[in-house]
N, CA and C atoms of all chains as a GROMACS GRO file, in nm:
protein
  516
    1UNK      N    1 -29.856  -2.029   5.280
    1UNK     CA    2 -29.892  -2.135   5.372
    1UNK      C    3 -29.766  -2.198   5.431
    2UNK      N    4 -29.774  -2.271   5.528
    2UNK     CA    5 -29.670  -2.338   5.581
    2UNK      C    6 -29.729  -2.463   5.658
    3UNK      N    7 -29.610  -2.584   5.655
    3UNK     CA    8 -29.609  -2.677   5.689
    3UNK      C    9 -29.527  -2.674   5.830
    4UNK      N   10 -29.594  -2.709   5.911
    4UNK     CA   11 -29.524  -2.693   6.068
    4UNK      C   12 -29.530  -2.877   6.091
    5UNK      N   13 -29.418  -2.920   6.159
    5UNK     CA   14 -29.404  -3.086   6.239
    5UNK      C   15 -29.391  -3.045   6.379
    6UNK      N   16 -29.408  -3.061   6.439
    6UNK     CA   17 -29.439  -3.039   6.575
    6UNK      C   18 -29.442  -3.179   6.647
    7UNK      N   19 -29.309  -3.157   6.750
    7UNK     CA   20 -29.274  -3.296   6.787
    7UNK      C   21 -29.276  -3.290   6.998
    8UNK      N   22 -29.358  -3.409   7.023
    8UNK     CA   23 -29.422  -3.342   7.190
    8UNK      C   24 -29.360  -3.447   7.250
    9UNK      N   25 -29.254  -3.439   7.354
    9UNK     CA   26 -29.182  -3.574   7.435
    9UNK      C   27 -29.193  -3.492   7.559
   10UNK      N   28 -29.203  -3.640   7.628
   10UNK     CA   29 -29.169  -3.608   7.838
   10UNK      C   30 -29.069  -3.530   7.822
   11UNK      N   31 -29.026  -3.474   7.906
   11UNK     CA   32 -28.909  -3.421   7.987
   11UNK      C   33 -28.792  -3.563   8.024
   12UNK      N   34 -28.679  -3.507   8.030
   12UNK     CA   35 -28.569  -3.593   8.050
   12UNK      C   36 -28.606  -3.697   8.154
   13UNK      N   37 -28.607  -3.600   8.295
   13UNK     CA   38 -28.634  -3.602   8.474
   13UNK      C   39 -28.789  -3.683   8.452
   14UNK      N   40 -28.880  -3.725   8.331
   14UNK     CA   41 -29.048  -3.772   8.373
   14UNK      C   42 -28.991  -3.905   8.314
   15UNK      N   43 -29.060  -3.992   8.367
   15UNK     CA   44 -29.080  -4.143   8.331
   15UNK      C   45 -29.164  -4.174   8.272
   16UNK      N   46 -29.098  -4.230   8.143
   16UNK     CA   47 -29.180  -4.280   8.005
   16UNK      C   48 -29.213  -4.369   8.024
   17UNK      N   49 -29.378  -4.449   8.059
   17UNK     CA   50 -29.417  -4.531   8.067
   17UNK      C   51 -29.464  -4.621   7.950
   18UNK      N   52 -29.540  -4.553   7.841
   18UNK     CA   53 -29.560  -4.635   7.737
   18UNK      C   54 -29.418  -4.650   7.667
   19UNK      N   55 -29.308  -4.560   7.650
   19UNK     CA   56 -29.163  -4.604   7.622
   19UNK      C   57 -29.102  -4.759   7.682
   20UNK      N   58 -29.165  -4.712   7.819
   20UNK     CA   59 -29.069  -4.872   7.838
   20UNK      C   60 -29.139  -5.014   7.841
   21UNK      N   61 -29.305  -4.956   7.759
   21UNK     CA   62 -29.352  -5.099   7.798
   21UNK      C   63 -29.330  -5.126   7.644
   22UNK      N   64 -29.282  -5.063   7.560
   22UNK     CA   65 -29.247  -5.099   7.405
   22UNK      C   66 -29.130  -5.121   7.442
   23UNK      N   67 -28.996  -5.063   7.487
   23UNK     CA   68 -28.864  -5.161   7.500
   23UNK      C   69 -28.949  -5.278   7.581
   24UNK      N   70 -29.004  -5.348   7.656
   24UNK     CA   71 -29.025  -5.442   7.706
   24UNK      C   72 -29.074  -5.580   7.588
   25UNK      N   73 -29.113  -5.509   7.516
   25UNK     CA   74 -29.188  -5.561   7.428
   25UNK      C   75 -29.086  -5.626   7.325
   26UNK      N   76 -29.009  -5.522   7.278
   26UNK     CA   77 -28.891  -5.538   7.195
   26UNK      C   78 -28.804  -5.616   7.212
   27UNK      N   79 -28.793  -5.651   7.366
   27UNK     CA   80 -28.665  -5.704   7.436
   27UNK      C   81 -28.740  -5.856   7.452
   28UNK      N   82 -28.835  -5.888   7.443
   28UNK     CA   83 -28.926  -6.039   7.397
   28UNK      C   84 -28.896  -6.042   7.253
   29UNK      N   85 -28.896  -5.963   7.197
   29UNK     CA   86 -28.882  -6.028   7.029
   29UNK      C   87 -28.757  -6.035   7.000
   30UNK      N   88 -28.621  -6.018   7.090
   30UNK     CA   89 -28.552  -6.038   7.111
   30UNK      C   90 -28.411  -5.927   7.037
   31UNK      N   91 -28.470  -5.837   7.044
   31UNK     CA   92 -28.366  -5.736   6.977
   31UNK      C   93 -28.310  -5.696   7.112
   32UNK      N   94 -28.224  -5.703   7.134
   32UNK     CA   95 -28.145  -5.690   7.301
   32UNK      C   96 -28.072  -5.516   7.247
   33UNK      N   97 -28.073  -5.488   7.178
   33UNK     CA   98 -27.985  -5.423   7.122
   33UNK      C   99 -28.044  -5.264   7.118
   34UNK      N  100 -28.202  -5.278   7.150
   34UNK     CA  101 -28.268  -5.136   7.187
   34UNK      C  102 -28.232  -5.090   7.296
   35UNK      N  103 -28.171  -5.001   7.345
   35UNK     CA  104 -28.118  -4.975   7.456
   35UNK      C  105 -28.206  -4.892   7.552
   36UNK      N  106 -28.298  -4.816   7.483
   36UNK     CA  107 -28.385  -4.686   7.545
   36UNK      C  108 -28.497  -4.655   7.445
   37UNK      N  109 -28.614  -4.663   7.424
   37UNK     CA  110 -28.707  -4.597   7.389
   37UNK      C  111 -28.762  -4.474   7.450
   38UNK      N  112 -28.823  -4.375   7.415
   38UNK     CA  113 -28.926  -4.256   7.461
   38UNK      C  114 -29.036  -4.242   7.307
   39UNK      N  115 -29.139  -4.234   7.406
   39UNK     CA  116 -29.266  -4.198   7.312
   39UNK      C  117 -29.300  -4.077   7.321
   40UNK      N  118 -29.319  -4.026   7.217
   40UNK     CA  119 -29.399  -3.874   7.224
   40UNK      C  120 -29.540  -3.859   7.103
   41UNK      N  121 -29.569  -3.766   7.104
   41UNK     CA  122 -29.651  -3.735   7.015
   41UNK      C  123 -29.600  -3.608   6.876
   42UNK      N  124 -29.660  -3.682   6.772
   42UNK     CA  125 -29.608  -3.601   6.625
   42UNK      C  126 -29.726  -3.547   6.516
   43UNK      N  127 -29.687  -3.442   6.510
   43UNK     CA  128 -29.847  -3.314   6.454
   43UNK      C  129 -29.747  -3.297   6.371
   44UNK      N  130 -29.848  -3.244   6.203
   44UNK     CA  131 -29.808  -3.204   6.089
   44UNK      C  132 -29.924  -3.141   6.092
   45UNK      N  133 -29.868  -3.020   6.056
   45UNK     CA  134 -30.025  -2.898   6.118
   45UNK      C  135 -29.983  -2.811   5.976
   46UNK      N  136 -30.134  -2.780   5.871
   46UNK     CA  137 -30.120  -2.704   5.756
   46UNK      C  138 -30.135  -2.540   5.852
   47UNK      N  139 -30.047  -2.468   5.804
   47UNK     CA  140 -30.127  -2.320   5.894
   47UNK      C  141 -30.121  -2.205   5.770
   48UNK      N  142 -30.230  -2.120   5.727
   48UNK     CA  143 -30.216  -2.041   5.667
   48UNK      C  144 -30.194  -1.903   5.683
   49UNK      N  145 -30.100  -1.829   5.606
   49UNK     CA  146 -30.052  -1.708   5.648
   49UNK      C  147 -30.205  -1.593   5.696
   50UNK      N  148 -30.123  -1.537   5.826
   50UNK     CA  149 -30.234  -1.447   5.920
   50UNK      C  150 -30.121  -1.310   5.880
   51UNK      N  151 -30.262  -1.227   5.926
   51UNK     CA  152 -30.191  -1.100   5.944
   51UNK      C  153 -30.157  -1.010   6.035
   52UNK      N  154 -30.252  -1.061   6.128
   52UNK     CA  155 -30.195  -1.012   6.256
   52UNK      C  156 -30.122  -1.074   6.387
   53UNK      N  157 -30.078  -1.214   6.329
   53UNK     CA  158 -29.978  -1.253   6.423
   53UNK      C  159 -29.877  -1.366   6.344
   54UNK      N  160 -29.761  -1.408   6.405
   54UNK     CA  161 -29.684  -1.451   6.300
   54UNK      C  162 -29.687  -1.590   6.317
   55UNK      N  163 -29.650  -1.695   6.249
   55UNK     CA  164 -29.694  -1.856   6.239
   55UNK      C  165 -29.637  -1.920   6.364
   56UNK      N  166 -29.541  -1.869   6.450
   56UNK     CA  167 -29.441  -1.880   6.563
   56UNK      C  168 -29.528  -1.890   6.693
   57UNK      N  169 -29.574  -1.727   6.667
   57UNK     CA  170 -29.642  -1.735   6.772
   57UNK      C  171 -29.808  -1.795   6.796
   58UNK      N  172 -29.852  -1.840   6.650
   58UNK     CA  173 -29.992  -1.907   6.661
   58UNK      C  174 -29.916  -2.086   6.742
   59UNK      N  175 -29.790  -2.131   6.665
   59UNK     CA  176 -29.766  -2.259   6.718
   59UNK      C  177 -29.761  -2.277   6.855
   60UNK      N  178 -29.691  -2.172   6.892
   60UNK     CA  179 -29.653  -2.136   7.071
   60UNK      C  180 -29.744  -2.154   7.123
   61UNK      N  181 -29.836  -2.070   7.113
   61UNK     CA  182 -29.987  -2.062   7.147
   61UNK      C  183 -30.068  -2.203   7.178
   62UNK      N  184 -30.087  -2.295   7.073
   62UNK     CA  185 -30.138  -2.417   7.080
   62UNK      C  186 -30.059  -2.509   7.131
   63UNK      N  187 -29.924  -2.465   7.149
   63UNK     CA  188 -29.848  -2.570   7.207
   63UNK      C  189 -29.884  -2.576   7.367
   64UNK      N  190 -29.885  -2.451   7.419
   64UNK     CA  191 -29.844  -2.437   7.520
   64UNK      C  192 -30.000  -2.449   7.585
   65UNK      N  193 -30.086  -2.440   7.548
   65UNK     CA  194 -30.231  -2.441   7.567
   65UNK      C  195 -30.287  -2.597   7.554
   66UNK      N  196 -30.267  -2.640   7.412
   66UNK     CA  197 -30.328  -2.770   7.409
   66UNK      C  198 -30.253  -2.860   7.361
   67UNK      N  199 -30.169  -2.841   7.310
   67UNK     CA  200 -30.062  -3.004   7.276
   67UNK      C  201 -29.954  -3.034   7.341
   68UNK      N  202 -29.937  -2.942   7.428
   68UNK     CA  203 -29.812  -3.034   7.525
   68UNK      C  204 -29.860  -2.967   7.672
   69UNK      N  205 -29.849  -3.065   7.757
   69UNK     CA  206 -29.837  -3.065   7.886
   69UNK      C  207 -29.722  -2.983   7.946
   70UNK      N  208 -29.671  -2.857   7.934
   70UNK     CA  209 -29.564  -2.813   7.969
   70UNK      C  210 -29.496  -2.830   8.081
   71UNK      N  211 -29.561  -2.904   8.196
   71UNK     CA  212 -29.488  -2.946   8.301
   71UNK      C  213 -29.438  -3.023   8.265
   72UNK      N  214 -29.499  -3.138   8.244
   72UNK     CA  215 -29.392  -3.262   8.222
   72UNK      C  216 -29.378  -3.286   8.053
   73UNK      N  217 -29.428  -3.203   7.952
   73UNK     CA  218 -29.362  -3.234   7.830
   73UNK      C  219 -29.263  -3.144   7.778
   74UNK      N  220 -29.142  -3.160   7.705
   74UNK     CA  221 -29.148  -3.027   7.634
   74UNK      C  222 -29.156  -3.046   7.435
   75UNK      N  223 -29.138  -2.930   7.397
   75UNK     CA  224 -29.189  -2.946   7.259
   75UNK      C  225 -29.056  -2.917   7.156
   76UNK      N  226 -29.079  -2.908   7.046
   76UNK     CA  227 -28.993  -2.854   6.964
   76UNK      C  228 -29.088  -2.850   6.762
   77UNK      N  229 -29.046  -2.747   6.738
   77UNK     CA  230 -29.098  -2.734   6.584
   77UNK      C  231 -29.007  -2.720   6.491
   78UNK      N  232 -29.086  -2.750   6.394
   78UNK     CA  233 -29.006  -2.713   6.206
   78UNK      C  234 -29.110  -2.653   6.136
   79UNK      N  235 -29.072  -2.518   6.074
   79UNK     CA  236 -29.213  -2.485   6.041
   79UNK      C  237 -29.100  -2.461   5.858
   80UNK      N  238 -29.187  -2.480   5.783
   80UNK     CA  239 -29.147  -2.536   5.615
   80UNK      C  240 -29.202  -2.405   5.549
   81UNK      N  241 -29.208  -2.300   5.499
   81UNK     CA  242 -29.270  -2.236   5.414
   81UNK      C  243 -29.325  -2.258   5.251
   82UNK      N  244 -29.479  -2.302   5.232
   82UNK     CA  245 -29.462  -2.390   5.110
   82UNK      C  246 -29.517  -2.227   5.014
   83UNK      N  247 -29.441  -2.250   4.881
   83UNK     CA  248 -29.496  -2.145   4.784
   83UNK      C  249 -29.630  -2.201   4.774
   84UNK      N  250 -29.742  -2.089   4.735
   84UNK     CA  251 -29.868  -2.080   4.671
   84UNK      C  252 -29.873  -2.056   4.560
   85UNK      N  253 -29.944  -2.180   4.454
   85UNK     CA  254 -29.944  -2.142   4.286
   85UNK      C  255 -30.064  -2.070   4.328
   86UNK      N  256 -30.064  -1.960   4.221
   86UNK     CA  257 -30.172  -1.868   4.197
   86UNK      C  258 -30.268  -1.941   4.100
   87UNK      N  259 -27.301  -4.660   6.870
   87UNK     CA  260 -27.438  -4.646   6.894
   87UNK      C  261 -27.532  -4.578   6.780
   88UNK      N  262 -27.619  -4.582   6.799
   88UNK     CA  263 -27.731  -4.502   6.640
   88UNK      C  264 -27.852  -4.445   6.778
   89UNK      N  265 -27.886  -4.324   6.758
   89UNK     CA  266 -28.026  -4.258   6.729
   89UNK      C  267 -28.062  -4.251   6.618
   90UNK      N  268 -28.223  -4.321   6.646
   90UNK     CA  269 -28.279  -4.337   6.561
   90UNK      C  270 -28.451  -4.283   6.581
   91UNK      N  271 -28.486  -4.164   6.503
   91UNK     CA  272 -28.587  -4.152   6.542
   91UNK      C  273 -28.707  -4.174   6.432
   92UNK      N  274 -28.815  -4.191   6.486
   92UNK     CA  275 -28.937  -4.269   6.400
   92UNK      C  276 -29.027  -4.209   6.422
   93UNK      N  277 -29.127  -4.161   6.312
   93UNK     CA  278 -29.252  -4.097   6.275
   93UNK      C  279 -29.350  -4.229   6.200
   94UNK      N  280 -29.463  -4.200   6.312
   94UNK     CA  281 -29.566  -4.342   6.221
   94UNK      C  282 -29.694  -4.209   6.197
   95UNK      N  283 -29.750  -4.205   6.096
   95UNK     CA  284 -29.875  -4.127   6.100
   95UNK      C  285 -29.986  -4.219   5.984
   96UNK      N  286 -30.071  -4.164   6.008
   96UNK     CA  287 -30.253  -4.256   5.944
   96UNK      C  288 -30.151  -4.180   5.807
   97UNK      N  289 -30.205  -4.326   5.688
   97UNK     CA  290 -30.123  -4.294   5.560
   97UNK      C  291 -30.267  -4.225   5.561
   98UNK      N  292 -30.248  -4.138   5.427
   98UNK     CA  293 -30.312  -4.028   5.350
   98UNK      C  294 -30.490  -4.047   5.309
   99UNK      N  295 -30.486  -4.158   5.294
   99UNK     CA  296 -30.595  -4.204   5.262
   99UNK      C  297 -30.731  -4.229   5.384
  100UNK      N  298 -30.655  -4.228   5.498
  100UNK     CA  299 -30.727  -4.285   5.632
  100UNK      C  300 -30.746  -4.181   5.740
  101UNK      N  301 -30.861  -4.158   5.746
  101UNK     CA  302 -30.954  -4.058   5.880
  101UNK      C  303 -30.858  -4.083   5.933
  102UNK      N  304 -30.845  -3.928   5.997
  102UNK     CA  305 -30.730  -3.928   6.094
  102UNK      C  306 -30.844  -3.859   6.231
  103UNK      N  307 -30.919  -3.929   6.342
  103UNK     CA  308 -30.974  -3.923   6.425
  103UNK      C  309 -30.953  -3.782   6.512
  104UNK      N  310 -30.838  -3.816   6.550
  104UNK     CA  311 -30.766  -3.755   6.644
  104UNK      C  312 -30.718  -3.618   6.617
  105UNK      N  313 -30.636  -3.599   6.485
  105UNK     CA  314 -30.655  -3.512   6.421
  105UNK      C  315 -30.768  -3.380   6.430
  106UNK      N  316 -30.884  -3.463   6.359
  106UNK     CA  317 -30.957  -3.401   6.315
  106UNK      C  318 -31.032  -3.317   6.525
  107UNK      N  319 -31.003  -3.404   6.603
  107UNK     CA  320 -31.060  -3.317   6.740
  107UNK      C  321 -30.967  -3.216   6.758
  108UNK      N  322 -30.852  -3.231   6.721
  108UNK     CA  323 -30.777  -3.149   6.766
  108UNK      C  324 -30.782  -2.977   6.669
  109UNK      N  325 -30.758  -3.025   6.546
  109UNK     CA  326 -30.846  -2.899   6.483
  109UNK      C  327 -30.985  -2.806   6.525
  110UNK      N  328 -31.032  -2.933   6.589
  110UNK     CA  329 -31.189  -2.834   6.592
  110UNK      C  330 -31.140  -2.794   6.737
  111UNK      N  331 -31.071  -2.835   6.799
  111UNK     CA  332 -31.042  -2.752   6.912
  111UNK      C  333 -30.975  -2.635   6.924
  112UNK      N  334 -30.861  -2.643   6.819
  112UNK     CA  335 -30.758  -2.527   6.791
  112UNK      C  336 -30.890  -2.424   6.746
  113UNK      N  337 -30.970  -2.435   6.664
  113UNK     CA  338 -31.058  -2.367   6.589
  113UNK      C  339 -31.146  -2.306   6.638
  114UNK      N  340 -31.193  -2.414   6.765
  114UNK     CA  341 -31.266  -2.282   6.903
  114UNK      C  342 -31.162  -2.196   6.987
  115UNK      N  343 -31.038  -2.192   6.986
  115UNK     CA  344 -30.931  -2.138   7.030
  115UNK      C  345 -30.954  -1.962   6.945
  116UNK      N  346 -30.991  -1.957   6.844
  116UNK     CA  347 -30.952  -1.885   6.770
  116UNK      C  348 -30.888  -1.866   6.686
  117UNK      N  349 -30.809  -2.013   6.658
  117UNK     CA  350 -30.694  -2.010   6.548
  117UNK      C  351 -30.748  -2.051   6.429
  118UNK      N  352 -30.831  -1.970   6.345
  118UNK     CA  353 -30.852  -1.993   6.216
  118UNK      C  354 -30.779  -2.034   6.117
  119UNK      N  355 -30.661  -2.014   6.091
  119UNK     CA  356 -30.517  -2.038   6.036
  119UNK      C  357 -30.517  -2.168   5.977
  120UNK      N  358 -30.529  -2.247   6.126
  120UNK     CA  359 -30.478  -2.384   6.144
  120UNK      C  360 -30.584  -2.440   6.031
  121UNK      N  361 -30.526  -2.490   5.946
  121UNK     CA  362 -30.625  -2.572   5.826
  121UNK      C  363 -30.666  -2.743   5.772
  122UNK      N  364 -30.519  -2.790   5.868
  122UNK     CA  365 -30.554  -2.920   5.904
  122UNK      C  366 -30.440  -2.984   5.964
  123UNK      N  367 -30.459  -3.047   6.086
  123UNK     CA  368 -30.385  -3.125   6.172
  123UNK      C  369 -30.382  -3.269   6.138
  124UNK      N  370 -30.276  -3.354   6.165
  124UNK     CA  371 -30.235  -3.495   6.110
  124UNK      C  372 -30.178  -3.529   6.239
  125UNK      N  373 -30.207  -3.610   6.365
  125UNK     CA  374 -30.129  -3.657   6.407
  125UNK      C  375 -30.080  -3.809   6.415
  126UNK      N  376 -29.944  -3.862   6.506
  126UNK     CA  377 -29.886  -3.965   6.455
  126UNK      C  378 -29.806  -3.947   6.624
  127UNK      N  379 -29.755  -4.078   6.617
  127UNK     CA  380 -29.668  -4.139   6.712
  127UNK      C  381 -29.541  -4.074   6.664
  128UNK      N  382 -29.430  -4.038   6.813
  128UNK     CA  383 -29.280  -4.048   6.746
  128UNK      C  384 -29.208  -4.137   6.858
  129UNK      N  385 -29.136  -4.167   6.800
  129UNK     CA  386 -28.991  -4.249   6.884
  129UNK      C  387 -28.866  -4.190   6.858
  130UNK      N  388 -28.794  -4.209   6.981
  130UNK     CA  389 -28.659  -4.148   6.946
  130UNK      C  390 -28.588  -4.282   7.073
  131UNK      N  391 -28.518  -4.332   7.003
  131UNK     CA  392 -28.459  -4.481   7.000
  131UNK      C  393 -28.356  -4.503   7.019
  132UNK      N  394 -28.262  -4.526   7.143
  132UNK     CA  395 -28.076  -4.550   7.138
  132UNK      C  396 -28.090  -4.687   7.100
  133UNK      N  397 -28.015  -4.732   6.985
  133UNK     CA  398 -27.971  -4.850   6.949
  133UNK      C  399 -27.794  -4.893   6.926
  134UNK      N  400 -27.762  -5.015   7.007
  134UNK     CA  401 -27.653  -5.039   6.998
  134UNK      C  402 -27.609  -5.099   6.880
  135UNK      N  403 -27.463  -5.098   6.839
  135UNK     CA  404 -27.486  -5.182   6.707
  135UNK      C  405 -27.428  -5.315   6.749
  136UNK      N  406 -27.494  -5.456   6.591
  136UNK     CA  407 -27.502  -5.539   6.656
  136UNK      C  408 -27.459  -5.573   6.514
  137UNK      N  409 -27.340  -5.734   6.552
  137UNK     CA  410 -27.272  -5.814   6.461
  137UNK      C  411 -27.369  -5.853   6.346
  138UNK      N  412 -27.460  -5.893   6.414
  138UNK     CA  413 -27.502  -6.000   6.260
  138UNK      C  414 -27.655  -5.935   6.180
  139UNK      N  415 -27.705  -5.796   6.240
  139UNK     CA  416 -27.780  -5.738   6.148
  139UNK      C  417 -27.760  -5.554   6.168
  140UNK      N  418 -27.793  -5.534   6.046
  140UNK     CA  419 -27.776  -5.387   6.065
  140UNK      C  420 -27.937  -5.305   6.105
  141UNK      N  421 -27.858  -5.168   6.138
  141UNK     CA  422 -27.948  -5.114   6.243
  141UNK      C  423 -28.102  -5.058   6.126
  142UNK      N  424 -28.069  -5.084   6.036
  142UNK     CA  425 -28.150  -5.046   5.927
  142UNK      C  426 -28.271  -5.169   5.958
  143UNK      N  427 -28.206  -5.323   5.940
  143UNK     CA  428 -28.305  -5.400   5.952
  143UNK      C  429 -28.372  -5.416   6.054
  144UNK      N  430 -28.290  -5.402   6.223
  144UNK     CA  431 -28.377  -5.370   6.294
  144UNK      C  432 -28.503  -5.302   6.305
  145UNK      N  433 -28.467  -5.180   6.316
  145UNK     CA  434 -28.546  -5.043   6.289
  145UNK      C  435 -28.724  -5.101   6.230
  146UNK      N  436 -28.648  -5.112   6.096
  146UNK     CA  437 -28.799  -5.194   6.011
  146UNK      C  438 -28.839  -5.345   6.027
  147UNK      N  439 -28.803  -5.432   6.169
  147UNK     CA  440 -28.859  -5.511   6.168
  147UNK      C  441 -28.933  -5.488   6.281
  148UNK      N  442 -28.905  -5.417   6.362
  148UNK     CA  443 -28.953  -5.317   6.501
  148UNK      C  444 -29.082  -5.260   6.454
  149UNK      N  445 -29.072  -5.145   6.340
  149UNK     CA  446 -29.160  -5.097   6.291
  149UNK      C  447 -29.254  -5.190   6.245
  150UNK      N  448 -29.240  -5.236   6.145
  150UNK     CA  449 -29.344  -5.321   6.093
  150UNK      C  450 -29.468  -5.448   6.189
  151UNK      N  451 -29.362  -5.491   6.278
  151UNK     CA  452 -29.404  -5.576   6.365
  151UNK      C  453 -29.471  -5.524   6.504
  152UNK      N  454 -29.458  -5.387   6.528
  152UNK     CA  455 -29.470  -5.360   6.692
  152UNK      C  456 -29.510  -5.196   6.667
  153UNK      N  457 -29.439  -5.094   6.592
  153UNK     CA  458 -29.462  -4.937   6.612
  153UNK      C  459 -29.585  -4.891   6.506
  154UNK      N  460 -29.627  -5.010   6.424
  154UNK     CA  461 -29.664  -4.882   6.316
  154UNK      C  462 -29.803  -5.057   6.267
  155UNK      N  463 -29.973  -4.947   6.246
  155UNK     CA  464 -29.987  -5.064   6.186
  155UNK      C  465 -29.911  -5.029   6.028
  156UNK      N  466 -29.885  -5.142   5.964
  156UNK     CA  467 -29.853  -5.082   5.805
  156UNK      C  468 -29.995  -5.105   5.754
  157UNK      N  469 -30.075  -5.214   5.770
  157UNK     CA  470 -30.252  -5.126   5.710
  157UNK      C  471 -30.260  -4.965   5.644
  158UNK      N  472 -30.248  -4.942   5.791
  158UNK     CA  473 -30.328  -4.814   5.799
  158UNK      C  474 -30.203  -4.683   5.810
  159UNK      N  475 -30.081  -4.740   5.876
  159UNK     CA  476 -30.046  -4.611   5.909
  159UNK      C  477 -29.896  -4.665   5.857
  160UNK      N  478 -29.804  -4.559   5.754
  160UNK     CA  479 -29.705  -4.551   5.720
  160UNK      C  480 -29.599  -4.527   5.812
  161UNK      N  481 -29.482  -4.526   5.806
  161UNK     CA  482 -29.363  -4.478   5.864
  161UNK      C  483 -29.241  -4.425   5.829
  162UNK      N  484 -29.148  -4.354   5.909
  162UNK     CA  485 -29.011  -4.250   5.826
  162UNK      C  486 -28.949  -4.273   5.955
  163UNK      N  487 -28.806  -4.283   5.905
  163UNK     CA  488 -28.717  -4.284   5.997
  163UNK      C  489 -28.583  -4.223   5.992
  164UNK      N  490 -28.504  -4.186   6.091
  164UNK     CA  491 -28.393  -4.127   6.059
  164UNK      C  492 -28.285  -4.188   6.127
  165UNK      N  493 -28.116  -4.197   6.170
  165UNK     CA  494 -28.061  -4.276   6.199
  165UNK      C  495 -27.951  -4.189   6.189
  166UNK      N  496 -27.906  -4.177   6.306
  166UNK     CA  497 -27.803  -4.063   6.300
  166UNK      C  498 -27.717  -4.194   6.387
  167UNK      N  499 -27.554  -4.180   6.372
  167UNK     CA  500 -27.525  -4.224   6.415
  167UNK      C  501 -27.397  -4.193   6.567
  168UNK      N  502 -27.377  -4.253   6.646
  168UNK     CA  503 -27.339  -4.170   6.795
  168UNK      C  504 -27.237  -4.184   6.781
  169UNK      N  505 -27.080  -4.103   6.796
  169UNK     CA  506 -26.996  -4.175   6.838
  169UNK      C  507 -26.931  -4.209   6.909
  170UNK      N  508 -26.871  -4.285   7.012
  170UNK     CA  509 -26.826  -4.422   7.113
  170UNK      C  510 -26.722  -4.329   7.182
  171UNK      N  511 -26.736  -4.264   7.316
  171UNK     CA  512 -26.630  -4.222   7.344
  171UNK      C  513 -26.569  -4.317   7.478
  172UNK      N  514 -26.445  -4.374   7.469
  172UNK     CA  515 -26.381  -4.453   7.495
  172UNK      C  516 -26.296  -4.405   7.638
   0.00000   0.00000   0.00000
C-alpha cells in the first residue's frame, strides 16, 4: 500500500483570491509581517498496490482529470510506500 | 525571511465530507485502488522576521485563530528558512 500527499496550488501567473483575502485578514490582526499567502488544496490519498498500472500513473490520472484544474493549477506529489503486516 | 508551509486537515475522528465525494468519484473513474481520500487546506506563507516574536509564534497564532478550526481540524507546519540576499 502506499500513502500519497498530494499538494494542488494556482499557478505563479493566476491570482490567488482566497490567498489574499486571508493576508487581508492577517494584516487586521495585525501581523504586518505575512508578506504573501497562496491557498491550495491538500489530499492524503490511501492507494493500494495494482497490477496493471503503477501508483504514478493512477495519481497522474486523477490529478489531471479531477483534482487539479491544470490550466490554472499545478500539482505536485509524495507517494510513501507503507509495509503490509501479514 | 521564512517559508512556511501549513497543512490543516479534519482530525481523525471527524467525517471528512469532501473526502468521502471525492473517492466515490475517483471510484466511478475506475480507480479501485484508491481506498480512502482525506482532504485539507494548504498554505505556503512568505514571512518576514520580526523583533519581538518568533516566526514559530506567529505561525500558531495565525493558525489557531484564522487557518484551522482546532475543534475539528488539526494542523502541521514546516518553516524553512530564506536567505537575505543583500
Amino acid at each position: 500500500m502506499y500513502n500519497v500527499k498530494i499538494y494542488v496550488t494556482y499557478k505563479e501567473s493566476i491570482l490567488d483570491p482566497q490567498g489574499e483575502a486571508v493576508r487581508g485578514a492577517v494584516h487586521r490582526m495585525g501581523f504586518d509581517e505575512i508578506e504573501d499567502i497562496r491557498m491550495g488544496k491538500y489530499f492524503e490519498i490511501k492507494v493500494a498496490k495494482q497490477a496493471d498500472r503503477t501508483v504514478e500513473e493512477t495519481i497522474e490520472t486523477i490529478c489531471d482529470k479531477l483534482l487539479a484544474n491544470v490550466v490554472m493549477e499545478s500539482y505536485r506529489y509524495e507517494i510513501e510506500a507503507v509495509k503490509e503486516t501479514v
